[in-house]
C-alpha positions as CSV (number, residue, x, y, z in Angstrom):
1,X,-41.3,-12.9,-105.8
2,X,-39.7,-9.6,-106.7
3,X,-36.5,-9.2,-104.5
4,X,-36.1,-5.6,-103.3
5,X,-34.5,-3.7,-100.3
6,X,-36.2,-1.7,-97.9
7,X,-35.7,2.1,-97.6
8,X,-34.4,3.1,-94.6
9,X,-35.3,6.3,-92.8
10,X,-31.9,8.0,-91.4
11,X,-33.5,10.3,-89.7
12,X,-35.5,8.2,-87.6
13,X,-33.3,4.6,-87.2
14,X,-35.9,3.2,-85.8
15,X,-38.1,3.8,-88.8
16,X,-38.0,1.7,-91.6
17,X,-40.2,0.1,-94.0
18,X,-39.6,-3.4,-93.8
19,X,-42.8,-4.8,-93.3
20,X,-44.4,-3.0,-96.3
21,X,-41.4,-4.2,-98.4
22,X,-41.4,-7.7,-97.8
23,X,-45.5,-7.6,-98.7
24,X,-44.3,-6.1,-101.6
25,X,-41.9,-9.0,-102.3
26,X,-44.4,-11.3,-102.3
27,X,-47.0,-9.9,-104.4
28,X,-44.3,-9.0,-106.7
29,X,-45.1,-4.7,-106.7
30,X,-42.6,-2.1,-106.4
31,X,-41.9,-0.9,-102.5
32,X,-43.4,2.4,-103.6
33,X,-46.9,0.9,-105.1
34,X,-47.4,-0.4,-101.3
35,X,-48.1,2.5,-98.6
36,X,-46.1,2.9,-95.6
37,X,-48.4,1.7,-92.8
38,X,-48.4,3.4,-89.5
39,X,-45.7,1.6,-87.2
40,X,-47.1,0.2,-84.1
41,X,-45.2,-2.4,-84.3
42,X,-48.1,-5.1,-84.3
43,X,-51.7,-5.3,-84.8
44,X,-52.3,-1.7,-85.6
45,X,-49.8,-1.9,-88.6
46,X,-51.3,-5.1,-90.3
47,X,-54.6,-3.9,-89.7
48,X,-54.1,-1.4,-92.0
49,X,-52.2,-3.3,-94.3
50,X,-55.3,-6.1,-94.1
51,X,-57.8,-2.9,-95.5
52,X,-55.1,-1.8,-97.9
53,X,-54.8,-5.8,-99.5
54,X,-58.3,-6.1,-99.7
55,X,-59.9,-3.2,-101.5
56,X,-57.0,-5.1,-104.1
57,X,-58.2,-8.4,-104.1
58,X,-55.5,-9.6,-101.9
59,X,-55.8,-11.8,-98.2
60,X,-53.7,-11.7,-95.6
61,X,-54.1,-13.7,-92.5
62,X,-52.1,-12.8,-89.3
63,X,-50.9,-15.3,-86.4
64,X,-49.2,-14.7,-82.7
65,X,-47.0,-17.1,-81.4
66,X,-44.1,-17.7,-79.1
67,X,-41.1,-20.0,-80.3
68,X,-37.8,-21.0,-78.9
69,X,-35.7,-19.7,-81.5
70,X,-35.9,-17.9,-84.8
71,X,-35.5,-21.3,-86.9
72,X,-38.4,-22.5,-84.7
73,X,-40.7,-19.6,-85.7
74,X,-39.9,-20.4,-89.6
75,X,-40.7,-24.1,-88.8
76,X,-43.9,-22.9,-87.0
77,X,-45.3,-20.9,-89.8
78,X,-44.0,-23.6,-92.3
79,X,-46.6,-25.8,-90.2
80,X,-49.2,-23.4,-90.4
81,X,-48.8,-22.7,-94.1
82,X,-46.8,-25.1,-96.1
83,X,-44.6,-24.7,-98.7
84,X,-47.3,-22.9,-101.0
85,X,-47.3,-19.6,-99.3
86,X,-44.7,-16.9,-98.7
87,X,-45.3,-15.1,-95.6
88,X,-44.1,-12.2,-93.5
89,X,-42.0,-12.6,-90.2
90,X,-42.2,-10.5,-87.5
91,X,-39.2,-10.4,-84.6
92,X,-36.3,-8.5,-83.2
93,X,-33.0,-7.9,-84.8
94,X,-29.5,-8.0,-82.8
95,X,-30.3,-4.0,-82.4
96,X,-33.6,-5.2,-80.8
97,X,-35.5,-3.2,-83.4
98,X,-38.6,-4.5,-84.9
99,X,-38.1,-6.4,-88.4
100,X,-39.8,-8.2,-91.1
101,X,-38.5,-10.7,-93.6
102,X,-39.8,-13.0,-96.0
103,X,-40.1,-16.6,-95.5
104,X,-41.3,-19.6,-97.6
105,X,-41.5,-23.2,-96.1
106,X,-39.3,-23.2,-93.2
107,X,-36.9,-20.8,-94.0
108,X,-35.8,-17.0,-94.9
109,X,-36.1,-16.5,-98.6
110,X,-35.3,-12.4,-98.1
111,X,-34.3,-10.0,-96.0
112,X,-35.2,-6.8,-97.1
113,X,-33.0,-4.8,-94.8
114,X,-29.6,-3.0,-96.0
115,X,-27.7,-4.8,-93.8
116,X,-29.3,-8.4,-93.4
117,X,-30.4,-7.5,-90.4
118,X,-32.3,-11.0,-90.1
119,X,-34.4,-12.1,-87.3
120,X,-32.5,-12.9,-84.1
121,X,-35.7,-13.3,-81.6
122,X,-39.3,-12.5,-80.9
123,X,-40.2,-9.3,-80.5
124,X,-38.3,-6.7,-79.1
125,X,-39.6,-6.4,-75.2
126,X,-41.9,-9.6,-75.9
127,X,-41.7,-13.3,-75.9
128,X,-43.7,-13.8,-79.2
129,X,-43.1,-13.7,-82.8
130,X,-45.7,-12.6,-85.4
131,X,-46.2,-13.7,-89.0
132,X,-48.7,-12.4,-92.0
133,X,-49.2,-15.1,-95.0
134,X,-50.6,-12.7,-97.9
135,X,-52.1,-13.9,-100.7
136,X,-52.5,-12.9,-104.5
137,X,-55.9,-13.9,-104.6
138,X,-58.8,-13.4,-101.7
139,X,-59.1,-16.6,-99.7
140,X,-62.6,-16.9,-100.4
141,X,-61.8,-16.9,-104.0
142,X,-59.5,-19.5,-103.3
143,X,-61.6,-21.4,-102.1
144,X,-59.9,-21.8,-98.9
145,X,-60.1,-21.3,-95.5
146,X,-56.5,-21.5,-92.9
């Protein structure tokens, strides 16, 4: 992973690029070589990343799910991926913004905001979390299926 903060748009707080940085994390690319997805703060957003990671041999794989706490949701995608896999989590932060971070096994590896803004809940005005595991390689290249 290449460890790198998120830039943050002052002019709009609410507006950051978290989600693109922490792909860019993982697949070890500068923030800037990864676009800035529309926000909609959900599906819309990693639909277009999904397009994006695939005309460049890439996979990502997207799941919805409700947990109890934050340390839950890392243990919940740890379950559903391993330790192999980085991944993206979704949730709120104490601001009850929106936020990404990067995870591996059951933990935060990196927080790309600023501030460590971390992951304090599920989704701002929801009671689910989401996560992304993106991969280097396609899936069916792989040879695996999740």
């Amino acid at each position: 992973m290449r460890f790198q903060k998120q830039r943050y748009n002052t002019a709009d707080p609410d507006l950051g690029d978290c989600f693109r940085t922490s792909i860019a994390v993982i697949l070890e690319l500068d923030r800037d070589d990864v676009p800035l997805f529309p926000a909609s703060d959900g599906p819309g957003q990693s639909a277009a990343a999904a397009e994006w990671l695939r005309e460049r041999g890439f996979d990502i794989m997207e799941t919805w799910f409700e947990a109890a706490s934050p340390a839950e949701a890392f243990g919940t995608m740890h379950k559903w991926l391993g330790d192999e896999y980085p991944y993206v989590l979704y949730g709120a932060t104490s601001q009850n913004t929106c936020h990404a971070v990067v995870g591996c096994g059951a933990e935060m590896v990196w927080d790309p905001s600023h501030y460590d803004a971390t992951i304090v809940g599920p989704m701002p005005g929801c009671d689910f979390y989401g996560g992304a595991a993106v991969w280097c390689e396609s899936l069916t290249e792989k040879g695996t299926k999740r």
